[in-house]
N, CA, C and O atoms as a DFTB+ gen file, in Angstrom:
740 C
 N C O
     1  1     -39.625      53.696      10.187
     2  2     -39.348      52.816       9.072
     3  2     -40.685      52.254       8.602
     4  3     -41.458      51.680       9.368
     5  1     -40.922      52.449       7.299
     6  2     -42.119      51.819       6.601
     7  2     -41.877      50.463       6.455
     8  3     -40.744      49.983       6.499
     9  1     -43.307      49.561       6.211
    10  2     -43.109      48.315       6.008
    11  2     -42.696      47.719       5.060
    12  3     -42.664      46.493       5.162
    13  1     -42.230      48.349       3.796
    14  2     -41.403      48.486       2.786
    15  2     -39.887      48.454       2.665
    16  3     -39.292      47.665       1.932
    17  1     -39.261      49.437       3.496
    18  2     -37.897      49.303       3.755
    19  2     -38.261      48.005       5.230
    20  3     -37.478      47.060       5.334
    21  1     -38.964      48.072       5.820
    22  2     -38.224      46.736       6.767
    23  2     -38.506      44.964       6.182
    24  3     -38.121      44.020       6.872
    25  1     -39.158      44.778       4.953
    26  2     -38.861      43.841       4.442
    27  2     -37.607      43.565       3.430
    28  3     -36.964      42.533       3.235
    29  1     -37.502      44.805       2.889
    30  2     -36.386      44.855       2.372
    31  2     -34.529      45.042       3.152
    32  3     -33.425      45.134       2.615
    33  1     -34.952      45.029       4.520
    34  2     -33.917      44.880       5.267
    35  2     -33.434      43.505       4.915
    36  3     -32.404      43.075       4.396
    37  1     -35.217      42.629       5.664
    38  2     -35.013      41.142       6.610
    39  2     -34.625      40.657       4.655
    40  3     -33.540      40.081       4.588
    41  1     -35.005      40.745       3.894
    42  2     -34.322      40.292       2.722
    43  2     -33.297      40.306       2.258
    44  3     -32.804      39.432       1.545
    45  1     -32.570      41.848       2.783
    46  2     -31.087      42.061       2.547
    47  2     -30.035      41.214       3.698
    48  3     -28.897      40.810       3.456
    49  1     -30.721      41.101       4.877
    50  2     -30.539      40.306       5.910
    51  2     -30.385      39.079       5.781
    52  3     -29.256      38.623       5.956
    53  1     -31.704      38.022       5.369
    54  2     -31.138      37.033       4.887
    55  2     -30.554      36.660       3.757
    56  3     -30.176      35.493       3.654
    57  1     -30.397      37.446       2.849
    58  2     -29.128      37.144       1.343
    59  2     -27.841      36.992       2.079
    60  3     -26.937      36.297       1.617
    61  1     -27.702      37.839       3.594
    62  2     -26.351      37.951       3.662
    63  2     -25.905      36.840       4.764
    64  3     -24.887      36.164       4.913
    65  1     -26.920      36.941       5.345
    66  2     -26.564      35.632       6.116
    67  2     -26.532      34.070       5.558
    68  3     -25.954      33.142       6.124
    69  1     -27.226      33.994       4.415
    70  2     -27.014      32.951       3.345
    71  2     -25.638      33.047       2.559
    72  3     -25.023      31.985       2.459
    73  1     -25.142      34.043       2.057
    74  2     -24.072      34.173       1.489
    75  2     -22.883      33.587       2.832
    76  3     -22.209      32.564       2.719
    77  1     -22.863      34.437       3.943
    78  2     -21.923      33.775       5.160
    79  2     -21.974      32.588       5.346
    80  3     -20.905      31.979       5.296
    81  1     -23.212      31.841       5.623
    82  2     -23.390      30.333       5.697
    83  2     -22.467      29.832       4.665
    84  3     -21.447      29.284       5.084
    85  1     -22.651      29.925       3.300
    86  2     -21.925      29.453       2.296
    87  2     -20.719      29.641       2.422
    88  3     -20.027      28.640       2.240
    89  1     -20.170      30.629       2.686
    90  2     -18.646      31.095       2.856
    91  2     -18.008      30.368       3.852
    92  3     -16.848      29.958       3.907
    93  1     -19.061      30.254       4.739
    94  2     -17.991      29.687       6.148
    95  2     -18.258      27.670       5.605
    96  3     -17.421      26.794       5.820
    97  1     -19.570      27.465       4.940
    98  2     -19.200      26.208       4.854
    99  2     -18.461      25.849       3.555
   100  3     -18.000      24.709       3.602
   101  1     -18.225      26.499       2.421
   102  2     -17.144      26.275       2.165
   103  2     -15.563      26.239       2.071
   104  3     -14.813      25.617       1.318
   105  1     -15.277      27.311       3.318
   106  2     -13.893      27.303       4.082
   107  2     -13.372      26.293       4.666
   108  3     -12.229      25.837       4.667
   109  1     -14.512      25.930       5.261
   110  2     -14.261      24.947       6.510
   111  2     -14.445      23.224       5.770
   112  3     -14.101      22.213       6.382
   113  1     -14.814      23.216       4.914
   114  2     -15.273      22.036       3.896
   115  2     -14.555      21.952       3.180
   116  3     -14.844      20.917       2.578
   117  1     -13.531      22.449       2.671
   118  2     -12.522      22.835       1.361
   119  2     -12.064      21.043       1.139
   120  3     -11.902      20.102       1.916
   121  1     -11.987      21.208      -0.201
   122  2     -11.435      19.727      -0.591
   123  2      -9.756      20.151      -1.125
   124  3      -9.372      20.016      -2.286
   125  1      -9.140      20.535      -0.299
   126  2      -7.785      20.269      -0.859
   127  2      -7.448      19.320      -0.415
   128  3      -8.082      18.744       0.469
   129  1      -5.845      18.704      -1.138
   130  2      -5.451      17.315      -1.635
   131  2      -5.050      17.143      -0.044
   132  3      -5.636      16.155       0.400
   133  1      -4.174      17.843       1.034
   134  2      -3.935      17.302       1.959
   135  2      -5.337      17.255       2.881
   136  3      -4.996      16.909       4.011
   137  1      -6.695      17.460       2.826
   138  2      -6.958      17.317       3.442
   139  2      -8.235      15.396       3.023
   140  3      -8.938      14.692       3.748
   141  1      -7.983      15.369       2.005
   142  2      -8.966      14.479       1.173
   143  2      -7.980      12.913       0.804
   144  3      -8.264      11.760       0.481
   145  1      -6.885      13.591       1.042
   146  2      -5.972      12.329       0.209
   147  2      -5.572      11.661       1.097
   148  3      -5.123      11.950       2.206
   149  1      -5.829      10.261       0.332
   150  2      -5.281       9.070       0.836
   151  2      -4.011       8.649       0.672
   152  3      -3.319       9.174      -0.201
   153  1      -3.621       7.867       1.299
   154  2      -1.800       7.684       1.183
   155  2      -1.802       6.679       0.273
   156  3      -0.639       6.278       0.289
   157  1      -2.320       6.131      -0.391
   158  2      -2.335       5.239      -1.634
   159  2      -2.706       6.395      -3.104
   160  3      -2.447       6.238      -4.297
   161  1      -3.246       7.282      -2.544
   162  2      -3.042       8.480      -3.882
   163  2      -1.574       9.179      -3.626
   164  3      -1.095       9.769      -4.594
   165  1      -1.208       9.171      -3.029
   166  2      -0.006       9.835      -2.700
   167  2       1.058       9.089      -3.569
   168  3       1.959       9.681      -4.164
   169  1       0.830       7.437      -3.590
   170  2       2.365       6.554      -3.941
   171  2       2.054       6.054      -5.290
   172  3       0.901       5.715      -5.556
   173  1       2.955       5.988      -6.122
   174  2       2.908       5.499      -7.584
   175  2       3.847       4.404      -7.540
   176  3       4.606       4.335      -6.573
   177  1       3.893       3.625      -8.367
   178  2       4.691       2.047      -8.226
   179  2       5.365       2.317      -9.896
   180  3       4.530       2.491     -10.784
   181  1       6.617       2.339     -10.217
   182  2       7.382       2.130     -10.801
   183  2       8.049       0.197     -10.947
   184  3       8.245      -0.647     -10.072
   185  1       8.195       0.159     -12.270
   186  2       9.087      -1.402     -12.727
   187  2       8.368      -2.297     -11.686
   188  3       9.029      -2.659     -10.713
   189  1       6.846      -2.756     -11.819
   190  2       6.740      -3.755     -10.879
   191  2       7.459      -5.621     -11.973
   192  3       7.656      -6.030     -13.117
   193  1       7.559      -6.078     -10.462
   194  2       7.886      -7.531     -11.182
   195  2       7.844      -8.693     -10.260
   196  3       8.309      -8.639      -9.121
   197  1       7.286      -9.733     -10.762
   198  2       7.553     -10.888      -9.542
   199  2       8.215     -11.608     -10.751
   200  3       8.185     -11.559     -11.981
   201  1       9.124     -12.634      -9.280
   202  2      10.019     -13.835      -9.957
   203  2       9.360     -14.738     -10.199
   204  3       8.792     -15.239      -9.229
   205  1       9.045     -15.557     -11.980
   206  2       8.843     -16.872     -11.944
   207  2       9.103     -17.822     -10.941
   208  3      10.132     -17.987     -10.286
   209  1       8.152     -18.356     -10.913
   210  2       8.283     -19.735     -10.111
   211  2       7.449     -20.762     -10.367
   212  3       6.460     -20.369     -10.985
   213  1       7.443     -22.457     -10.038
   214  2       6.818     -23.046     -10.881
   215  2       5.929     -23.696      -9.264
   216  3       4.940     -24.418      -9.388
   217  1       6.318     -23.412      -8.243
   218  2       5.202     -23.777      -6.889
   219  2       6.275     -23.349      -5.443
   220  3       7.441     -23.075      -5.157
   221  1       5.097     -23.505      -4.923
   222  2       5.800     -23.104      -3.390
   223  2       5.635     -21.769      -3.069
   224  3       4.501     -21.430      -2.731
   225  1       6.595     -20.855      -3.102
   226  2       6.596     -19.112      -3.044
   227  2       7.354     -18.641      -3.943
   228  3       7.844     -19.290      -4.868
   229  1       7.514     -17.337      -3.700
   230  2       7.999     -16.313      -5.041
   231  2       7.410     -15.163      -4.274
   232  3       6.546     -14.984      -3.415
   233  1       8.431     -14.335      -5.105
   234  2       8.106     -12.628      -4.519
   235  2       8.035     -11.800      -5.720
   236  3       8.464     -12.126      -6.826
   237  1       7.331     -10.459      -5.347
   238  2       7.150      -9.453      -6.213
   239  2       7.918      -8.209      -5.445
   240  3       8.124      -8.018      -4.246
   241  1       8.280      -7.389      -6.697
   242  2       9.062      -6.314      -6.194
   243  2       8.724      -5.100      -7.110
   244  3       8.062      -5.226      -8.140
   245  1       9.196      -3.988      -6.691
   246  2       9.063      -2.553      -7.374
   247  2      10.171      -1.358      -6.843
   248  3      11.321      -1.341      -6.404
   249  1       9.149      -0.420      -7.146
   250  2       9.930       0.574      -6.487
   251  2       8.620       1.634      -6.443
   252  3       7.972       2.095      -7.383
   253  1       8.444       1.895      -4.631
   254  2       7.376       3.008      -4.496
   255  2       7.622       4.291      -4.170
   256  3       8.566       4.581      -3.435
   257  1       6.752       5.250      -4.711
   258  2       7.161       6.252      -4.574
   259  2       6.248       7.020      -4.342
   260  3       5.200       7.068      -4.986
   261  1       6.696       8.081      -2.884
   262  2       5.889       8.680      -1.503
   263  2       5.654      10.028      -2.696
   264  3       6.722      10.264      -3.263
   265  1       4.887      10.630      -3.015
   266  2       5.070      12.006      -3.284
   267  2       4.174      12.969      -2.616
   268  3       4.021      14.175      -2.811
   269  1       3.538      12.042      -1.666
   270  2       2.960      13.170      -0.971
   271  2       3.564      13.882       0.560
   272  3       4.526      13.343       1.108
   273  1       3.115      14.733       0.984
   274  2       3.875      15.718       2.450
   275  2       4.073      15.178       3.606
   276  3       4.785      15.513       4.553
   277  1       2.963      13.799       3.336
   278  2       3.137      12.856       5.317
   279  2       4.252      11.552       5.004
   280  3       5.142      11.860       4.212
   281  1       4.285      10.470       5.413
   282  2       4.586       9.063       5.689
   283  2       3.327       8.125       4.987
   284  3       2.151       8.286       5.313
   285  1       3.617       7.473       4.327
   286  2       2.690       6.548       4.017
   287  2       3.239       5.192       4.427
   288  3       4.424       4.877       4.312
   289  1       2.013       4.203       5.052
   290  2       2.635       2.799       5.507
   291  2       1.541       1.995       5.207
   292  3       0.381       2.127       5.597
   293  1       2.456       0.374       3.810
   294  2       1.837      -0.151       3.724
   295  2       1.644      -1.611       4.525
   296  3       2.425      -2.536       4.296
   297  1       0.757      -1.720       5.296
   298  2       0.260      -2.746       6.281
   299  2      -0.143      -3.849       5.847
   300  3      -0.229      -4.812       6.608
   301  1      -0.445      -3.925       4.646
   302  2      -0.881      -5.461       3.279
   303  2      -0.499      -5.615       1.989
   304  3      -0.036      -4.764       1.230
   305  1      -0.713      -6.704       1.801
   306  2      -0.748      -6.774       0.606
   307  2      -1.822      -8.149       0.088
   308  3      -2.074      -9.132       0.784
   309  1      -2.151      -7.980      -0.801
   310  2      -2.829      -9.199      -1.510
   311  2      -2.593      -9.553      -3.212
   312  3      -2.517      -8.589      -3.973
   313  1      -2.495     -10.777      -3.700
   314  2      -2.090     -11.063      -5.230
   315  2      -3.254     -11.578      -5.245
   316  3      -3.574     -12.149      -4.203
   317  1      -4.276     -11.566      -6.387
   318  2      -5.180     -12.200      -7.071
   319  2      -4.658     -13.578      -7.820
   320  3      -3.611     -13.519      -8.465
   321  1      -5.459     -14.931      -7.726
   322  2      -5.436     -15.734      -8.404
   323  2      -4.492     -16.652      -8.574
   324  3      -4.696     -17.633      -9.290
   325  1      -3.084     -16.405      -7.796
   326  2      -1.894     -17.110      -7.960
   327  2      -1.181     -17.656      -6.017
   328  3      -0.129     -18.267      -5.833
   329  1      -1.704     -17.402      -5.416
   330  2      -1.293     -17.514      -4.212
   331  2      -2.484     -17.694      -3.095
   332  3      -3.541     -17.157      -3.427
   333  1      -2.485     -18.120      -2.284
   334  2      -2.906     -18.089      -0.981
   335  2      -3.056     -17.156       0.117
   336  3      -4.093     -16.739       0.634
   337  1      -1.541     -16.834       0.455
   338  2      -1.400     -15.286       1.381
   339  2       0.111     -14.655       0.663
   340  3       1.188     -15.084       0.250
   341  1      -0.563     -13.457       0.817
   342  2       0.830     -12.758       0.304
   343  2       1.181     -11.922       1.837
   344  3       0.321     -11.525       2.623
   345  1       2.397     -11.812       1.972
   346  2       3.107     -11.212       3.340
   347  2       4.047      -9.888       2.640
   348  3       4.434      -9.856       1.472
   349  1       4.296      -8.788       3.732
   350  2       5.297      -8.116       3.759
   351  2       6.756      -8.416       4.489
   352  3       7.157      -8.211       5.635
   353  1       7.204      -8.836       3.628
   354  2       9.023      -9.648       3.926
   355  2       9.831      -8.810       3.719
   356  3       9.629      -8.066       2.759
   357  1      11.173      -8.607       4.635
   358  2      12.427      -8.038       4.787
   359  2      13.238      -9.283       4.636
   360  3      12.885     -10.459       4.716
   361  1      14.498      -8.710       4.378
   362  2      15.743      -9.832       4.961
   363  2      16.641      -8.788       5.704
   364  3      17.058      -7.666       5.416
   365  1      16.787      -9.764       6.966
   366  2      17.605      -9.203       8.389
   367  2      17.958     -10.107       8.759
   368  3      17.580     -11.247       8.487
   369  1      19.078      -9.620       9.733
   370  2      20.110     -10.512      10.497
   371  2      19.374     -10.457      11.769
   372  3      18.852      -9.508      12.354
   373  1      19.481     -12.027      12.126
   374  2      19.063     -12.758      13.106
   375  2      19.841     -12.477      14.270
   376  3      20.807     -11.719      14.189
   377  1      19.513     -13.012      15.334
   378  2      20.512     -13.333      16.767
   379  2      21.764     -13.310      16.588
   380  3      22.475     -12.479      17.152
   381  1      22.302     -14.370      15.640
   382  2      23.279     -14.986      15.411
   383  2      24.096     -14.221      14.056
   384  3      25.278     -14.363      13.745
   385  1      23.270     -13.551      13.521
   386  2      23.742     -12.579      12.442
   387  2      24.053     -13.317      10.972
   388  3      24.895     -13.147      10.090
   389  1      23.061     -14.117      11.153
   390  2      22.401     -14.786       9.451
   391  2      21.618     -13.924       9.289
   392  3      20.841     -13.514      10.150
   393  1      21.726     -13.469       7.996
   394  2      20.242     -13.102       7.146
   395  2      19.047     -14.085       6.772
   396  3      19.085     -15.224       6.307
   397  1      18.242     -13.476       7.039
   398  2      17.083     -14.654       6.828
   399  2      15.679     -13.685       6.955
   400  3      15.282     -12.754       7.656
   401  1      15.201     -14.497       5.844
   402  2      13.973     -13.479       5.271
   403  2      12.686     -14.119       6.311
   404  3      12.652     -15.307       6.634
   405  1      11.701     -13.140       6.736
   406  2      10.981     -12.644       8.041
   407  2       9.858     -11.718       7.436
   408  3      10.246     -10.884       6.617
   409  1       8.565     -11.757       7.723
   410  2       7.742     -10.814       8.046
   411  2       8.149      -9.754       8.770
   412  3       8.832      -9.797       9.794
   413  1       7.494      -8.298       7.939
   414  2       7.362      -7.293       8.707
   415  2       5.657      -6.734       9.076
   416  3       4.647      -6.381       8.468
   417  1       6.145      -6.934      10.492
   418  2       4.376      -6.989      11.260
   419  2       3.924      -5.585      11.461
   420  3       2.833      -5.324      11.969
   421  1       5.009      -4.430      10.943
   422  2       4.678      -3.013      10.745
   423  2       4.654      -2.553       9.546
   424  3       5.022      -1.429       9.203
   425  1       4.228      -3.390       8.874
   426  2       4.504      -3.012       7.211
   427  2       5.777      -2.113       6.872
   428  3       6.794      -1.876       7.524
   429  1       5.411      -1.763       5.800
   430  2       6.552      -0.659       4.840
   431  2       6.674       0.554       5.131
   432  3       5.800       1.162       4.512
   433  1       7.351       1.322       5.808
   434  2       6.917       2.942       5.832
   435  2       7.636       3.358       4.265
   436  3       8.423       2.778       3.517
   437  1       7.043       4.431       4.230
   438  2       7.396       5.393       2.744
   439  2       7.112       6.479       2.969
   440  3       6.013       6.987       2.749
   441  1       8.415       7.196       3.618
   442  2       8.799       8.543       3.893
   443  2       7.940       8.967       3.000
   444  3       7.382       8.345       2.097
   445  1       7.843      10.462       3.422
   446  2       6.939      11.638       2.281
   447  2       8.158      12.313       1.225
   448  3       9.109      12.790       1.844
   449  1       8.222      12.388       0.024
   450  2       8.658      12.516      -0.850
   451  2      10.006      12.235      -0.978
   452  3      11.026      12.915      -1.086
   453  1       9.618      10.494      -0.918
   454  2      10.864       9.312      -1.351
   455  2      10.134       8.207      -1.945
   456  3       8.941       8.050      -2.206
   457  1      11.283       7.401      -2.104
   458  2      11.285       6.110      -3.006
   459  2      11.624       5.074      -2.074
   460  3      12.530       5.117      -1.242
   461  1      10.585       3.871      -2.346
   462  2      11.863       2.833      -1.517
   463  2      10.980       1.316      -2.415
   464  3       9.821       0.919      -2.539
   465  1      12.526       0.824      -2.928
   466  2      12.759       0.018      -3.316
   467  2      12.298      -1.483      -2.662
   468  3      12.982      -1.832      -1.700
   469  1      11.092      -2.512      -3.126
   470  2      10.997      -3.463      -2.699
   471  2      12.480      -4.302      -4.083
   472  3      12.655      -3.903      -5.234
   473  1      13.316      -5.551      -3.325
   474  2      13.796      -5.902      -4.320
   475  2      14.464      -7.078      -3.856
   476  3      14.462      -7.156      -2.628
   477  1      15.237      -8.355      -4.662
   478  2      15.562      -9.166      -4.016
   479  2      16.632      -8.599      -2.920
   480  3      17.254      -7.548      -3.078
   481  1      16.783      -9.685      -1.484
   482  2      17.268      -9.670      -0.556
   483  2      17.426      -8.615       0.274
   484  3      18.385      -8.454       1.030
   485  1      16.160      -7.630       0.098
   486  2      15.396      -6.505       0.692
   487  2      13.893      -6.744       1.051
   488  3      13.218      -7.772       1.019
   489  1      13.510      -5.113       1.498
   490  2      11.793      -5.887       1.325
   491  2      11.232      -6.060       0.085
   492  3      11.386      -5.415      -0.953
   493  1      10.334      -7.342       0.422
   494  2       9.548      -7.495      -0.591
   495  2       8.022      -8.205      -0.258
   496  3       7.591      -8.513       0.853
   497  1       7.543      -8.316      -1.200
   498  2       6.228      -9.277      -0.939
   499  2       6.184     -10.617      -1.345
   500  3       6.145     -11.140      -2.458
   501  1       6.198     -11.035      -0.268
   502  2       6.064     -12.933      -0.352
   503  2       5.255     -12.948      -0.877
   504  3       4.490     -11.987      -0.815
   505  1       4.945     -14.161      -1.767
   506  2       3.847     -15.000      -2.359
   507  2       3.859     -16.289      -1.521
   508  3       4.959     -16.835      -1.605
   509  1       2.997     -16.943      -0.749
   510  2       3.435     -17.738      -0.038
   511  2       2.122     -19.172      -0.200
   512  3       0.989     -19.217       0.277
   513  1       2.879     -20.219      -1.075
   514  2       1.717     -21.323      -1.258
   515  2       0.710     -20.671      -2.968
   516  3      -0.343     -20.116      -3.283
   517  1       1.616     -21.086      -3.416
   518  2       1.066     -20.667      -4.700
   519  2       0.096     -21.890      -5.097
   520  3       0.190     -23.074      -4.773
   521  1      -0.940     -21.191      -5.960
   522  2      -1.990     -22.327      -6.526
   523  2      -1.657     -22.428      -7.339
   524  3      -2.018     -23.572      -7.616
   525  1      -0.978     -21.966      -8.379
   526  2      -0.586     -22.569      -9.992
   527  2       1.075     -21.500     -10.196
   528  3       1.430     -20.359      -9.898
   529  1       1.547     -22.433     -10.715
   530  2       2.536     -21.826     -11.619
   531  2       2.757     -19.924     -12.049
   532  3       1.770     -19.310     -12.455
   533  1       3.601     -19.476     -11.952
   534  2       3.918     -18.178     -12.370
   535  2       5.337     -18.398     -13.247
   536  3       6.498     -18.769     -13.073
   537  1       4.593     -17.993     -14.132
   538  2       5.489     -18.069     -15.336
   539  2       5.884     -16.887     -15.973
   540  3       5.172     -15.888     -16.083
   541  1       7.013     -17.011     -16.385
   542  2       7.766     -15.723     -17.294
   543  2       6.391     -15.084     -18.077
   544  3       5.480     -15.808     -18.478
   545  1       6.405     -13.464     -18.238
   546  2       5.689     -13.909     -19.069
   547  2       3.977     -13.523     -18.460
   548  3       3.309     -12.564     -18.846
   549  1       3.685     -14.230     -17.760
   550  2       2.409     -13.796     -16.493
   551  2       2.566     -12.456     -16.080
   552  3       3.506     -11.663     -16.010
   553  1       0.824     -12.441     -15.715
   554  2       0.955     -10.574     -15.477
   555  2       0.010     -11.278     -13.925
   556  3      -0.899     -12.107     -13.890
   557  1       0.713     -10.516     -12.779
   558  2      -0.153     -10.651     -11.419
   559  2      -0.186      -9.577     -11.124
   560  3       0.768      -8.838     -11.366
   561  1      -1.492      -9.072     -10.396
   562  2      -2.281      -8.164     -10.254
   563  2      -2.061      -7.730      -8.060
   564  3      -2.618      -8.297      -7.120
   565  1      -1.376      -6.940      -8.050
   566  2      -1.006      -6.858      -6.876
   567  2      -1.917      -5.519      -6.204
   568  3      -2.033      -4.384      -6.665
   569  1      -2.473      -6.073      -5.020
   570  2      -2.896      -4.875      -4.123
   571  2      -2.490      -4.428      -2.586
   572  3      -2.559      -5.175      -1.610
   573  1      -2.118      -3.256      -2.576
   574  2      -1.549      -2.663      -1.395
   575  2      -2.625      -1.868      -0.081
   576  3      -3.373      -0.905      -0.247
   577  1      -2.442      -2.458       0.886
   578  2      -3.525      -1.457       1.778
   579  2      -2.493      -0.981       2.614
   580  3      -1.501      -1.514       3.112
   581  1      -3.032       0.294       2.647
   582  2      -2.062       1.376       3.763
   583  2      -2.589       1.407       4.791
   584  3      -3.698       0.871       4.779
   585  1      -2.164       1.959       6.057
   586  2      -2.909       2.282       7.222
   587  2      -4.022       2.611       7.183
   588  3      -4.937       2.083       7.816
   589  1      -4.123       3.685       6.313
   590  2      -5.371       4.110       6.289
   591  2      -6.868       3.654       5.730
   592  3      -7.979       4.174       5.832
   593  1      -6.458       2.628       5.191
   594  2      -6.915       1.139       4.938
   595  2      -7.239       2.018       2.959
   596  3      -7.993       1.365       2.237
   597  1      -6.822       2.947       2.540
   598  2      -6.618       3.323       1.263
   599  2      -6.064       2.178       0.542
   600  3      -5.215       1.634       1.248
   601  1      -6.240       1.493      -0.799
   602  2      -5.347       0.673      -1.399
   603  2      -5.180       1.347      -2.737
   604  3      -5.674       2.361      -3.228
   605  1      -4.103       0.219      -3.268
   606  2      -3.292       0.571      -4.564
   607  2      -3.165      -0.701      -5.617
   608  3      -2.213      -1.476      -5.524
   609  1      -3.601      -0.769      -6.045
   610  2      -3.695      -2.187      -7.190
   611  2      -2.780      -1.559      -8.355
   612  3      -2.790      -0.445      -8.878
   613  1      -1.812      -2.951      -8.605
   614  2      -0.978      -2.916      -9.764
   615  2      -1.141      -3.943     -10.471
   616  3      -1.876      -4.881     -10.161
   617  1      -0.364      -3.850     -11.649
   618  2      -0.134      -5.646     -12.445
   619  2       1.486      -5.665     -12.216
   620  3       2.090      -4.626     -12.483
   621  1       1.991      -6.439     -11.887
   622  2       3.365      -6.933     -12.078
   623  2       3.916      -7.992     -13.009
   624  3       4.094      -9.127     -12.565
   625  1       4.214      -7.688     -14.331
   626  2       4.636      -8.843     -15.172
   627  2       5.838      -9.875     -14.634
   628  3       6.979      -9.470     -14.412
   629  1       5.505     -10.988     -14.490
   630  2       6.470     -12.153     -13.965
   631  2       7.650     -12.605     -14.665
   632  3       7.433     -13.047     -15.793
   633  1       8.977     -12.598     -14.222
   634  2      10.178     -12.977     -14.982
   635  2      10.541     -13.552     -14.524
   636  3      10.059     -13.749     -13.409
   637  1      11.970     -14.522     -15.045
   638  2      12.531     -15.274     -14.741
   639  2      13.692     -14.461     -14.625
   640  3      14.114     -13.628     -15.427
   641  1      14.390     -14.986     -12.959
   642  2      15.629     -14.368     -12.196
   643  2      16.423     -15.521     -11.351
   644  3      15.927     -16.269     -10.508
   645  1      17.460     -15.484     -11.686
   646  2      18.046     -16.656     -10.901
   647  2      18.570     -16.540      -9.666
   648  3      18.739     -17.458      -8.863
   649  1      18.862     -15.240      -9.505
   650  2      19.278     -14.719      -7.886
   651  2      18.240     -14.905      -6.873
   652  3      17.219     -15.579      -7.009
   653  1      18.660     -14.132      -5.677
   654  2      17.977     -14.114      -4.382
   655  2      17.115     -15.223      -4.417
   656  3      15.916     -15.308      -4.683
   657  1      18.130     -16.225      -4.033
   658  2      17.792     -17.512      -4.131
   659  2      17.959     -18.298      -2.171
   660  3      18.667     -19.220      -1.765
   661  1      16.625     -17.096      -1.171
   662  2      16.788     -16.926       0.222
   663  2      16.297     -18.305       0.807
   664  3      15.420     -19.094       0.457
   665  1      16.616     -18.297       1.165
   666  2      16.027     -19.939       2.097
   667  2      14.706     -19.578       3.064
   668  3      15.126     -19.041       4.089
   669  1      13.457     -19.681       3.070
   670  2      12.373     -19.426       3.859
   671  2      12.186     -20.085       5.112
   672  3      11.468     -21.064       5.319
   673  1      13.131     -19.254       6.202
   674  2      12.951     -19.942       7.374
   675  2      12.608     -19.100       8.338
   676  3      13.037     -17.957       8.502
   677  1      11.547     -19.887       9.206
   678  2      10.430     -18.832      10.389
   679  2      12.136     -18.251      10.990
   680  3      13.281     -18.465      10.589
   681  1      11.490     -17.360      12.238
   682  2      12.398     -17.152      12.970
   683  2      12.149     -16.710      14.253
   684  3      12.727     -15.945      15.025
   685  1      11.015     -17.466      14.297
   686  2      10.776     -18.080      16.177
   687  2       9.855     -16.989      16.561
   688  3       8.924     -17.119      17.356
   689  1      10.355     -15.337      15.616
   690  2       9.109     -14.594      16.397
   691  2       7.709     -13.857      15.670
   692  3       6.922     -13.104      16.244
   693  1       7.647     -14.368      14.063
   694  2       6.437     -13.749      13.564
   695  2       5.725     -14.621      13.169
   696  3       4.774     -14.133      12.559
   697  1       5.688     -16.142      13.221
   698  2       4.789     -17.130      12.949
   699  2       4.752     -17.377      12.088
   700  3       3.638     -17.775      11.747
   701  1       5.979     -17.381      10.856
   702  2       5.805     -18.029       9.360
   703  2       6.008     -19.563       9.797
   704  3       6.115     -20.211      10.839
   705  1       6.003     -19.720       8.760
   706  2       6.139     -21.678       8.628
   707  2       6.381     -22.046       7.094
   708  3       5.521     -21.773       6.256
   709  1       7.377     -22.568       6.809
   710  2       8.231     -22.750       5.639
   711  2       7.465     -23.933       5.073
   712  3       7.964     -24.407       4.052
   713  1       6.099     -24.639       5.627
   714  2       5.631     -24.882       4.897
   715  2       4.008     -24.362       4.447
   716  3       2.963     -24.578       5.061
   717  1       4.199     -23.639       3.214
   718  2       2.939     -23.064       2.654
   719  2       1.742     -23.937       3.197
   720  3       0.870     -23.716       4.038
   721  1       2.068     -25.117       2.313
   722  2       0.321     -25.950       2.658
   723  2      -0.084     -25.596       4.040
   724  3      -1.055     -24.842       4.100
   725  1       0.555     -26.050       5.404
   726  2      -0.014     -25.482       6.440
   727  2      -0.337     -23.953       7.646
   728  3      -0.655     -23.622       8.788
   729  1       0.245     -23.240       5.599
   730  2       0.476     -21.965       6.655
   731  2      -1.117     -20.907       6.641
   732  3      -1.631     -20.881       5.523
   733  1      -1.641     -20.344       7.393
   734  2      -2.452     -20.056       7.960
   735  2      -2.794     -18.341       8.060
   736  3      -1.686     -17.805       8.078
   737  1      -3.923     -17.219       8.136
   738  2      -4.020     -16.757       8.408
   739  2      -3.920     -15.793       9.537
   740  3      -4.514     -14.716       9.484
């Protein structure tokens, strides 16, 4: 072999081993959606809304929807500008088999390609110790963190509803306290 054809090997040699490098790192690197996506890209929020209220608490509600292939679970929530702490609230029957609205300390699950309804005297998101007024009418700006600590920011326009009218009482095992001013992180 002349020194002619054996540079033109180690050249054909490394084109091809450059081309493989590339191949295998873009196989193995691939950005498809299940492997890149967050479970807050996965869920879309339909009809958000919180109930007027003029102090104390109030809740916001929707309807979310899983469309992606796993479980998505939301573990927070936060409202801008109108509240203190916002919580993830159910209403369930107690010991005694009263309903009575409660933190959920496992957040929301949201099956993979379903819906689930936050709404009165279901889950929803407390507003708990409001700083000003929410009025008909008001737009609050709601954000969701999932496990995966991915979030989801909405606006929820505020109405006036006269139902689910729940009584806010702890229930000995998640540490609310029915009164906002001293309730706590």
């Amino acid at each position: 072999m002349n020194l002619k054809t054996a540079t033109s090997w180690r050249h054909a040699g490394a084109a091809t081993s450059a081309a493989l490098v590339l191949a295998l790192a873009s196989a193995c690197g691939s950005d498809t959606p299940s492997e890149t996506a967050t479970q807050a890209s996965a869920v879309s929020v339909k009809d958000p809304w919180v109930k007027a209220a003029d102090q104390g608490m109030t809740a916001a509600f929707a309807t979310l929807r899983n469309a992606g292939g796993n479980e998505a679970r939301v573990v927070s929530a936060a409202v801008e500008s109108v509240t203190q702490t916002a919580e993830l609230h159910e209403m369930a029957a107690d010991d005694s088999g009263q309903m009575v609205m409660r933190q959920k300390p496992d957040g929301i699950v949201l099956p993979a390609g379903r819906s689930h309804e936050l709404r009165p005297g279901g889950d929803h998101i407390m507003l708990i110790g409001l700083t000003k007024p929410v009025r008909a009418g008001d737009e609050v700006r709601v954000t969701l963190t999932f496990a995966d600590r991915s979030e989801l920011s909405f606006t929820a326009p505020a109405r006036s509803f006269s139902g689910a009218q729940e009584d806010y009482q702890p229930d000995g095992g998640h540490g609310s306290d029915p009164d906002p001013s001293s309730h706590h992180e």
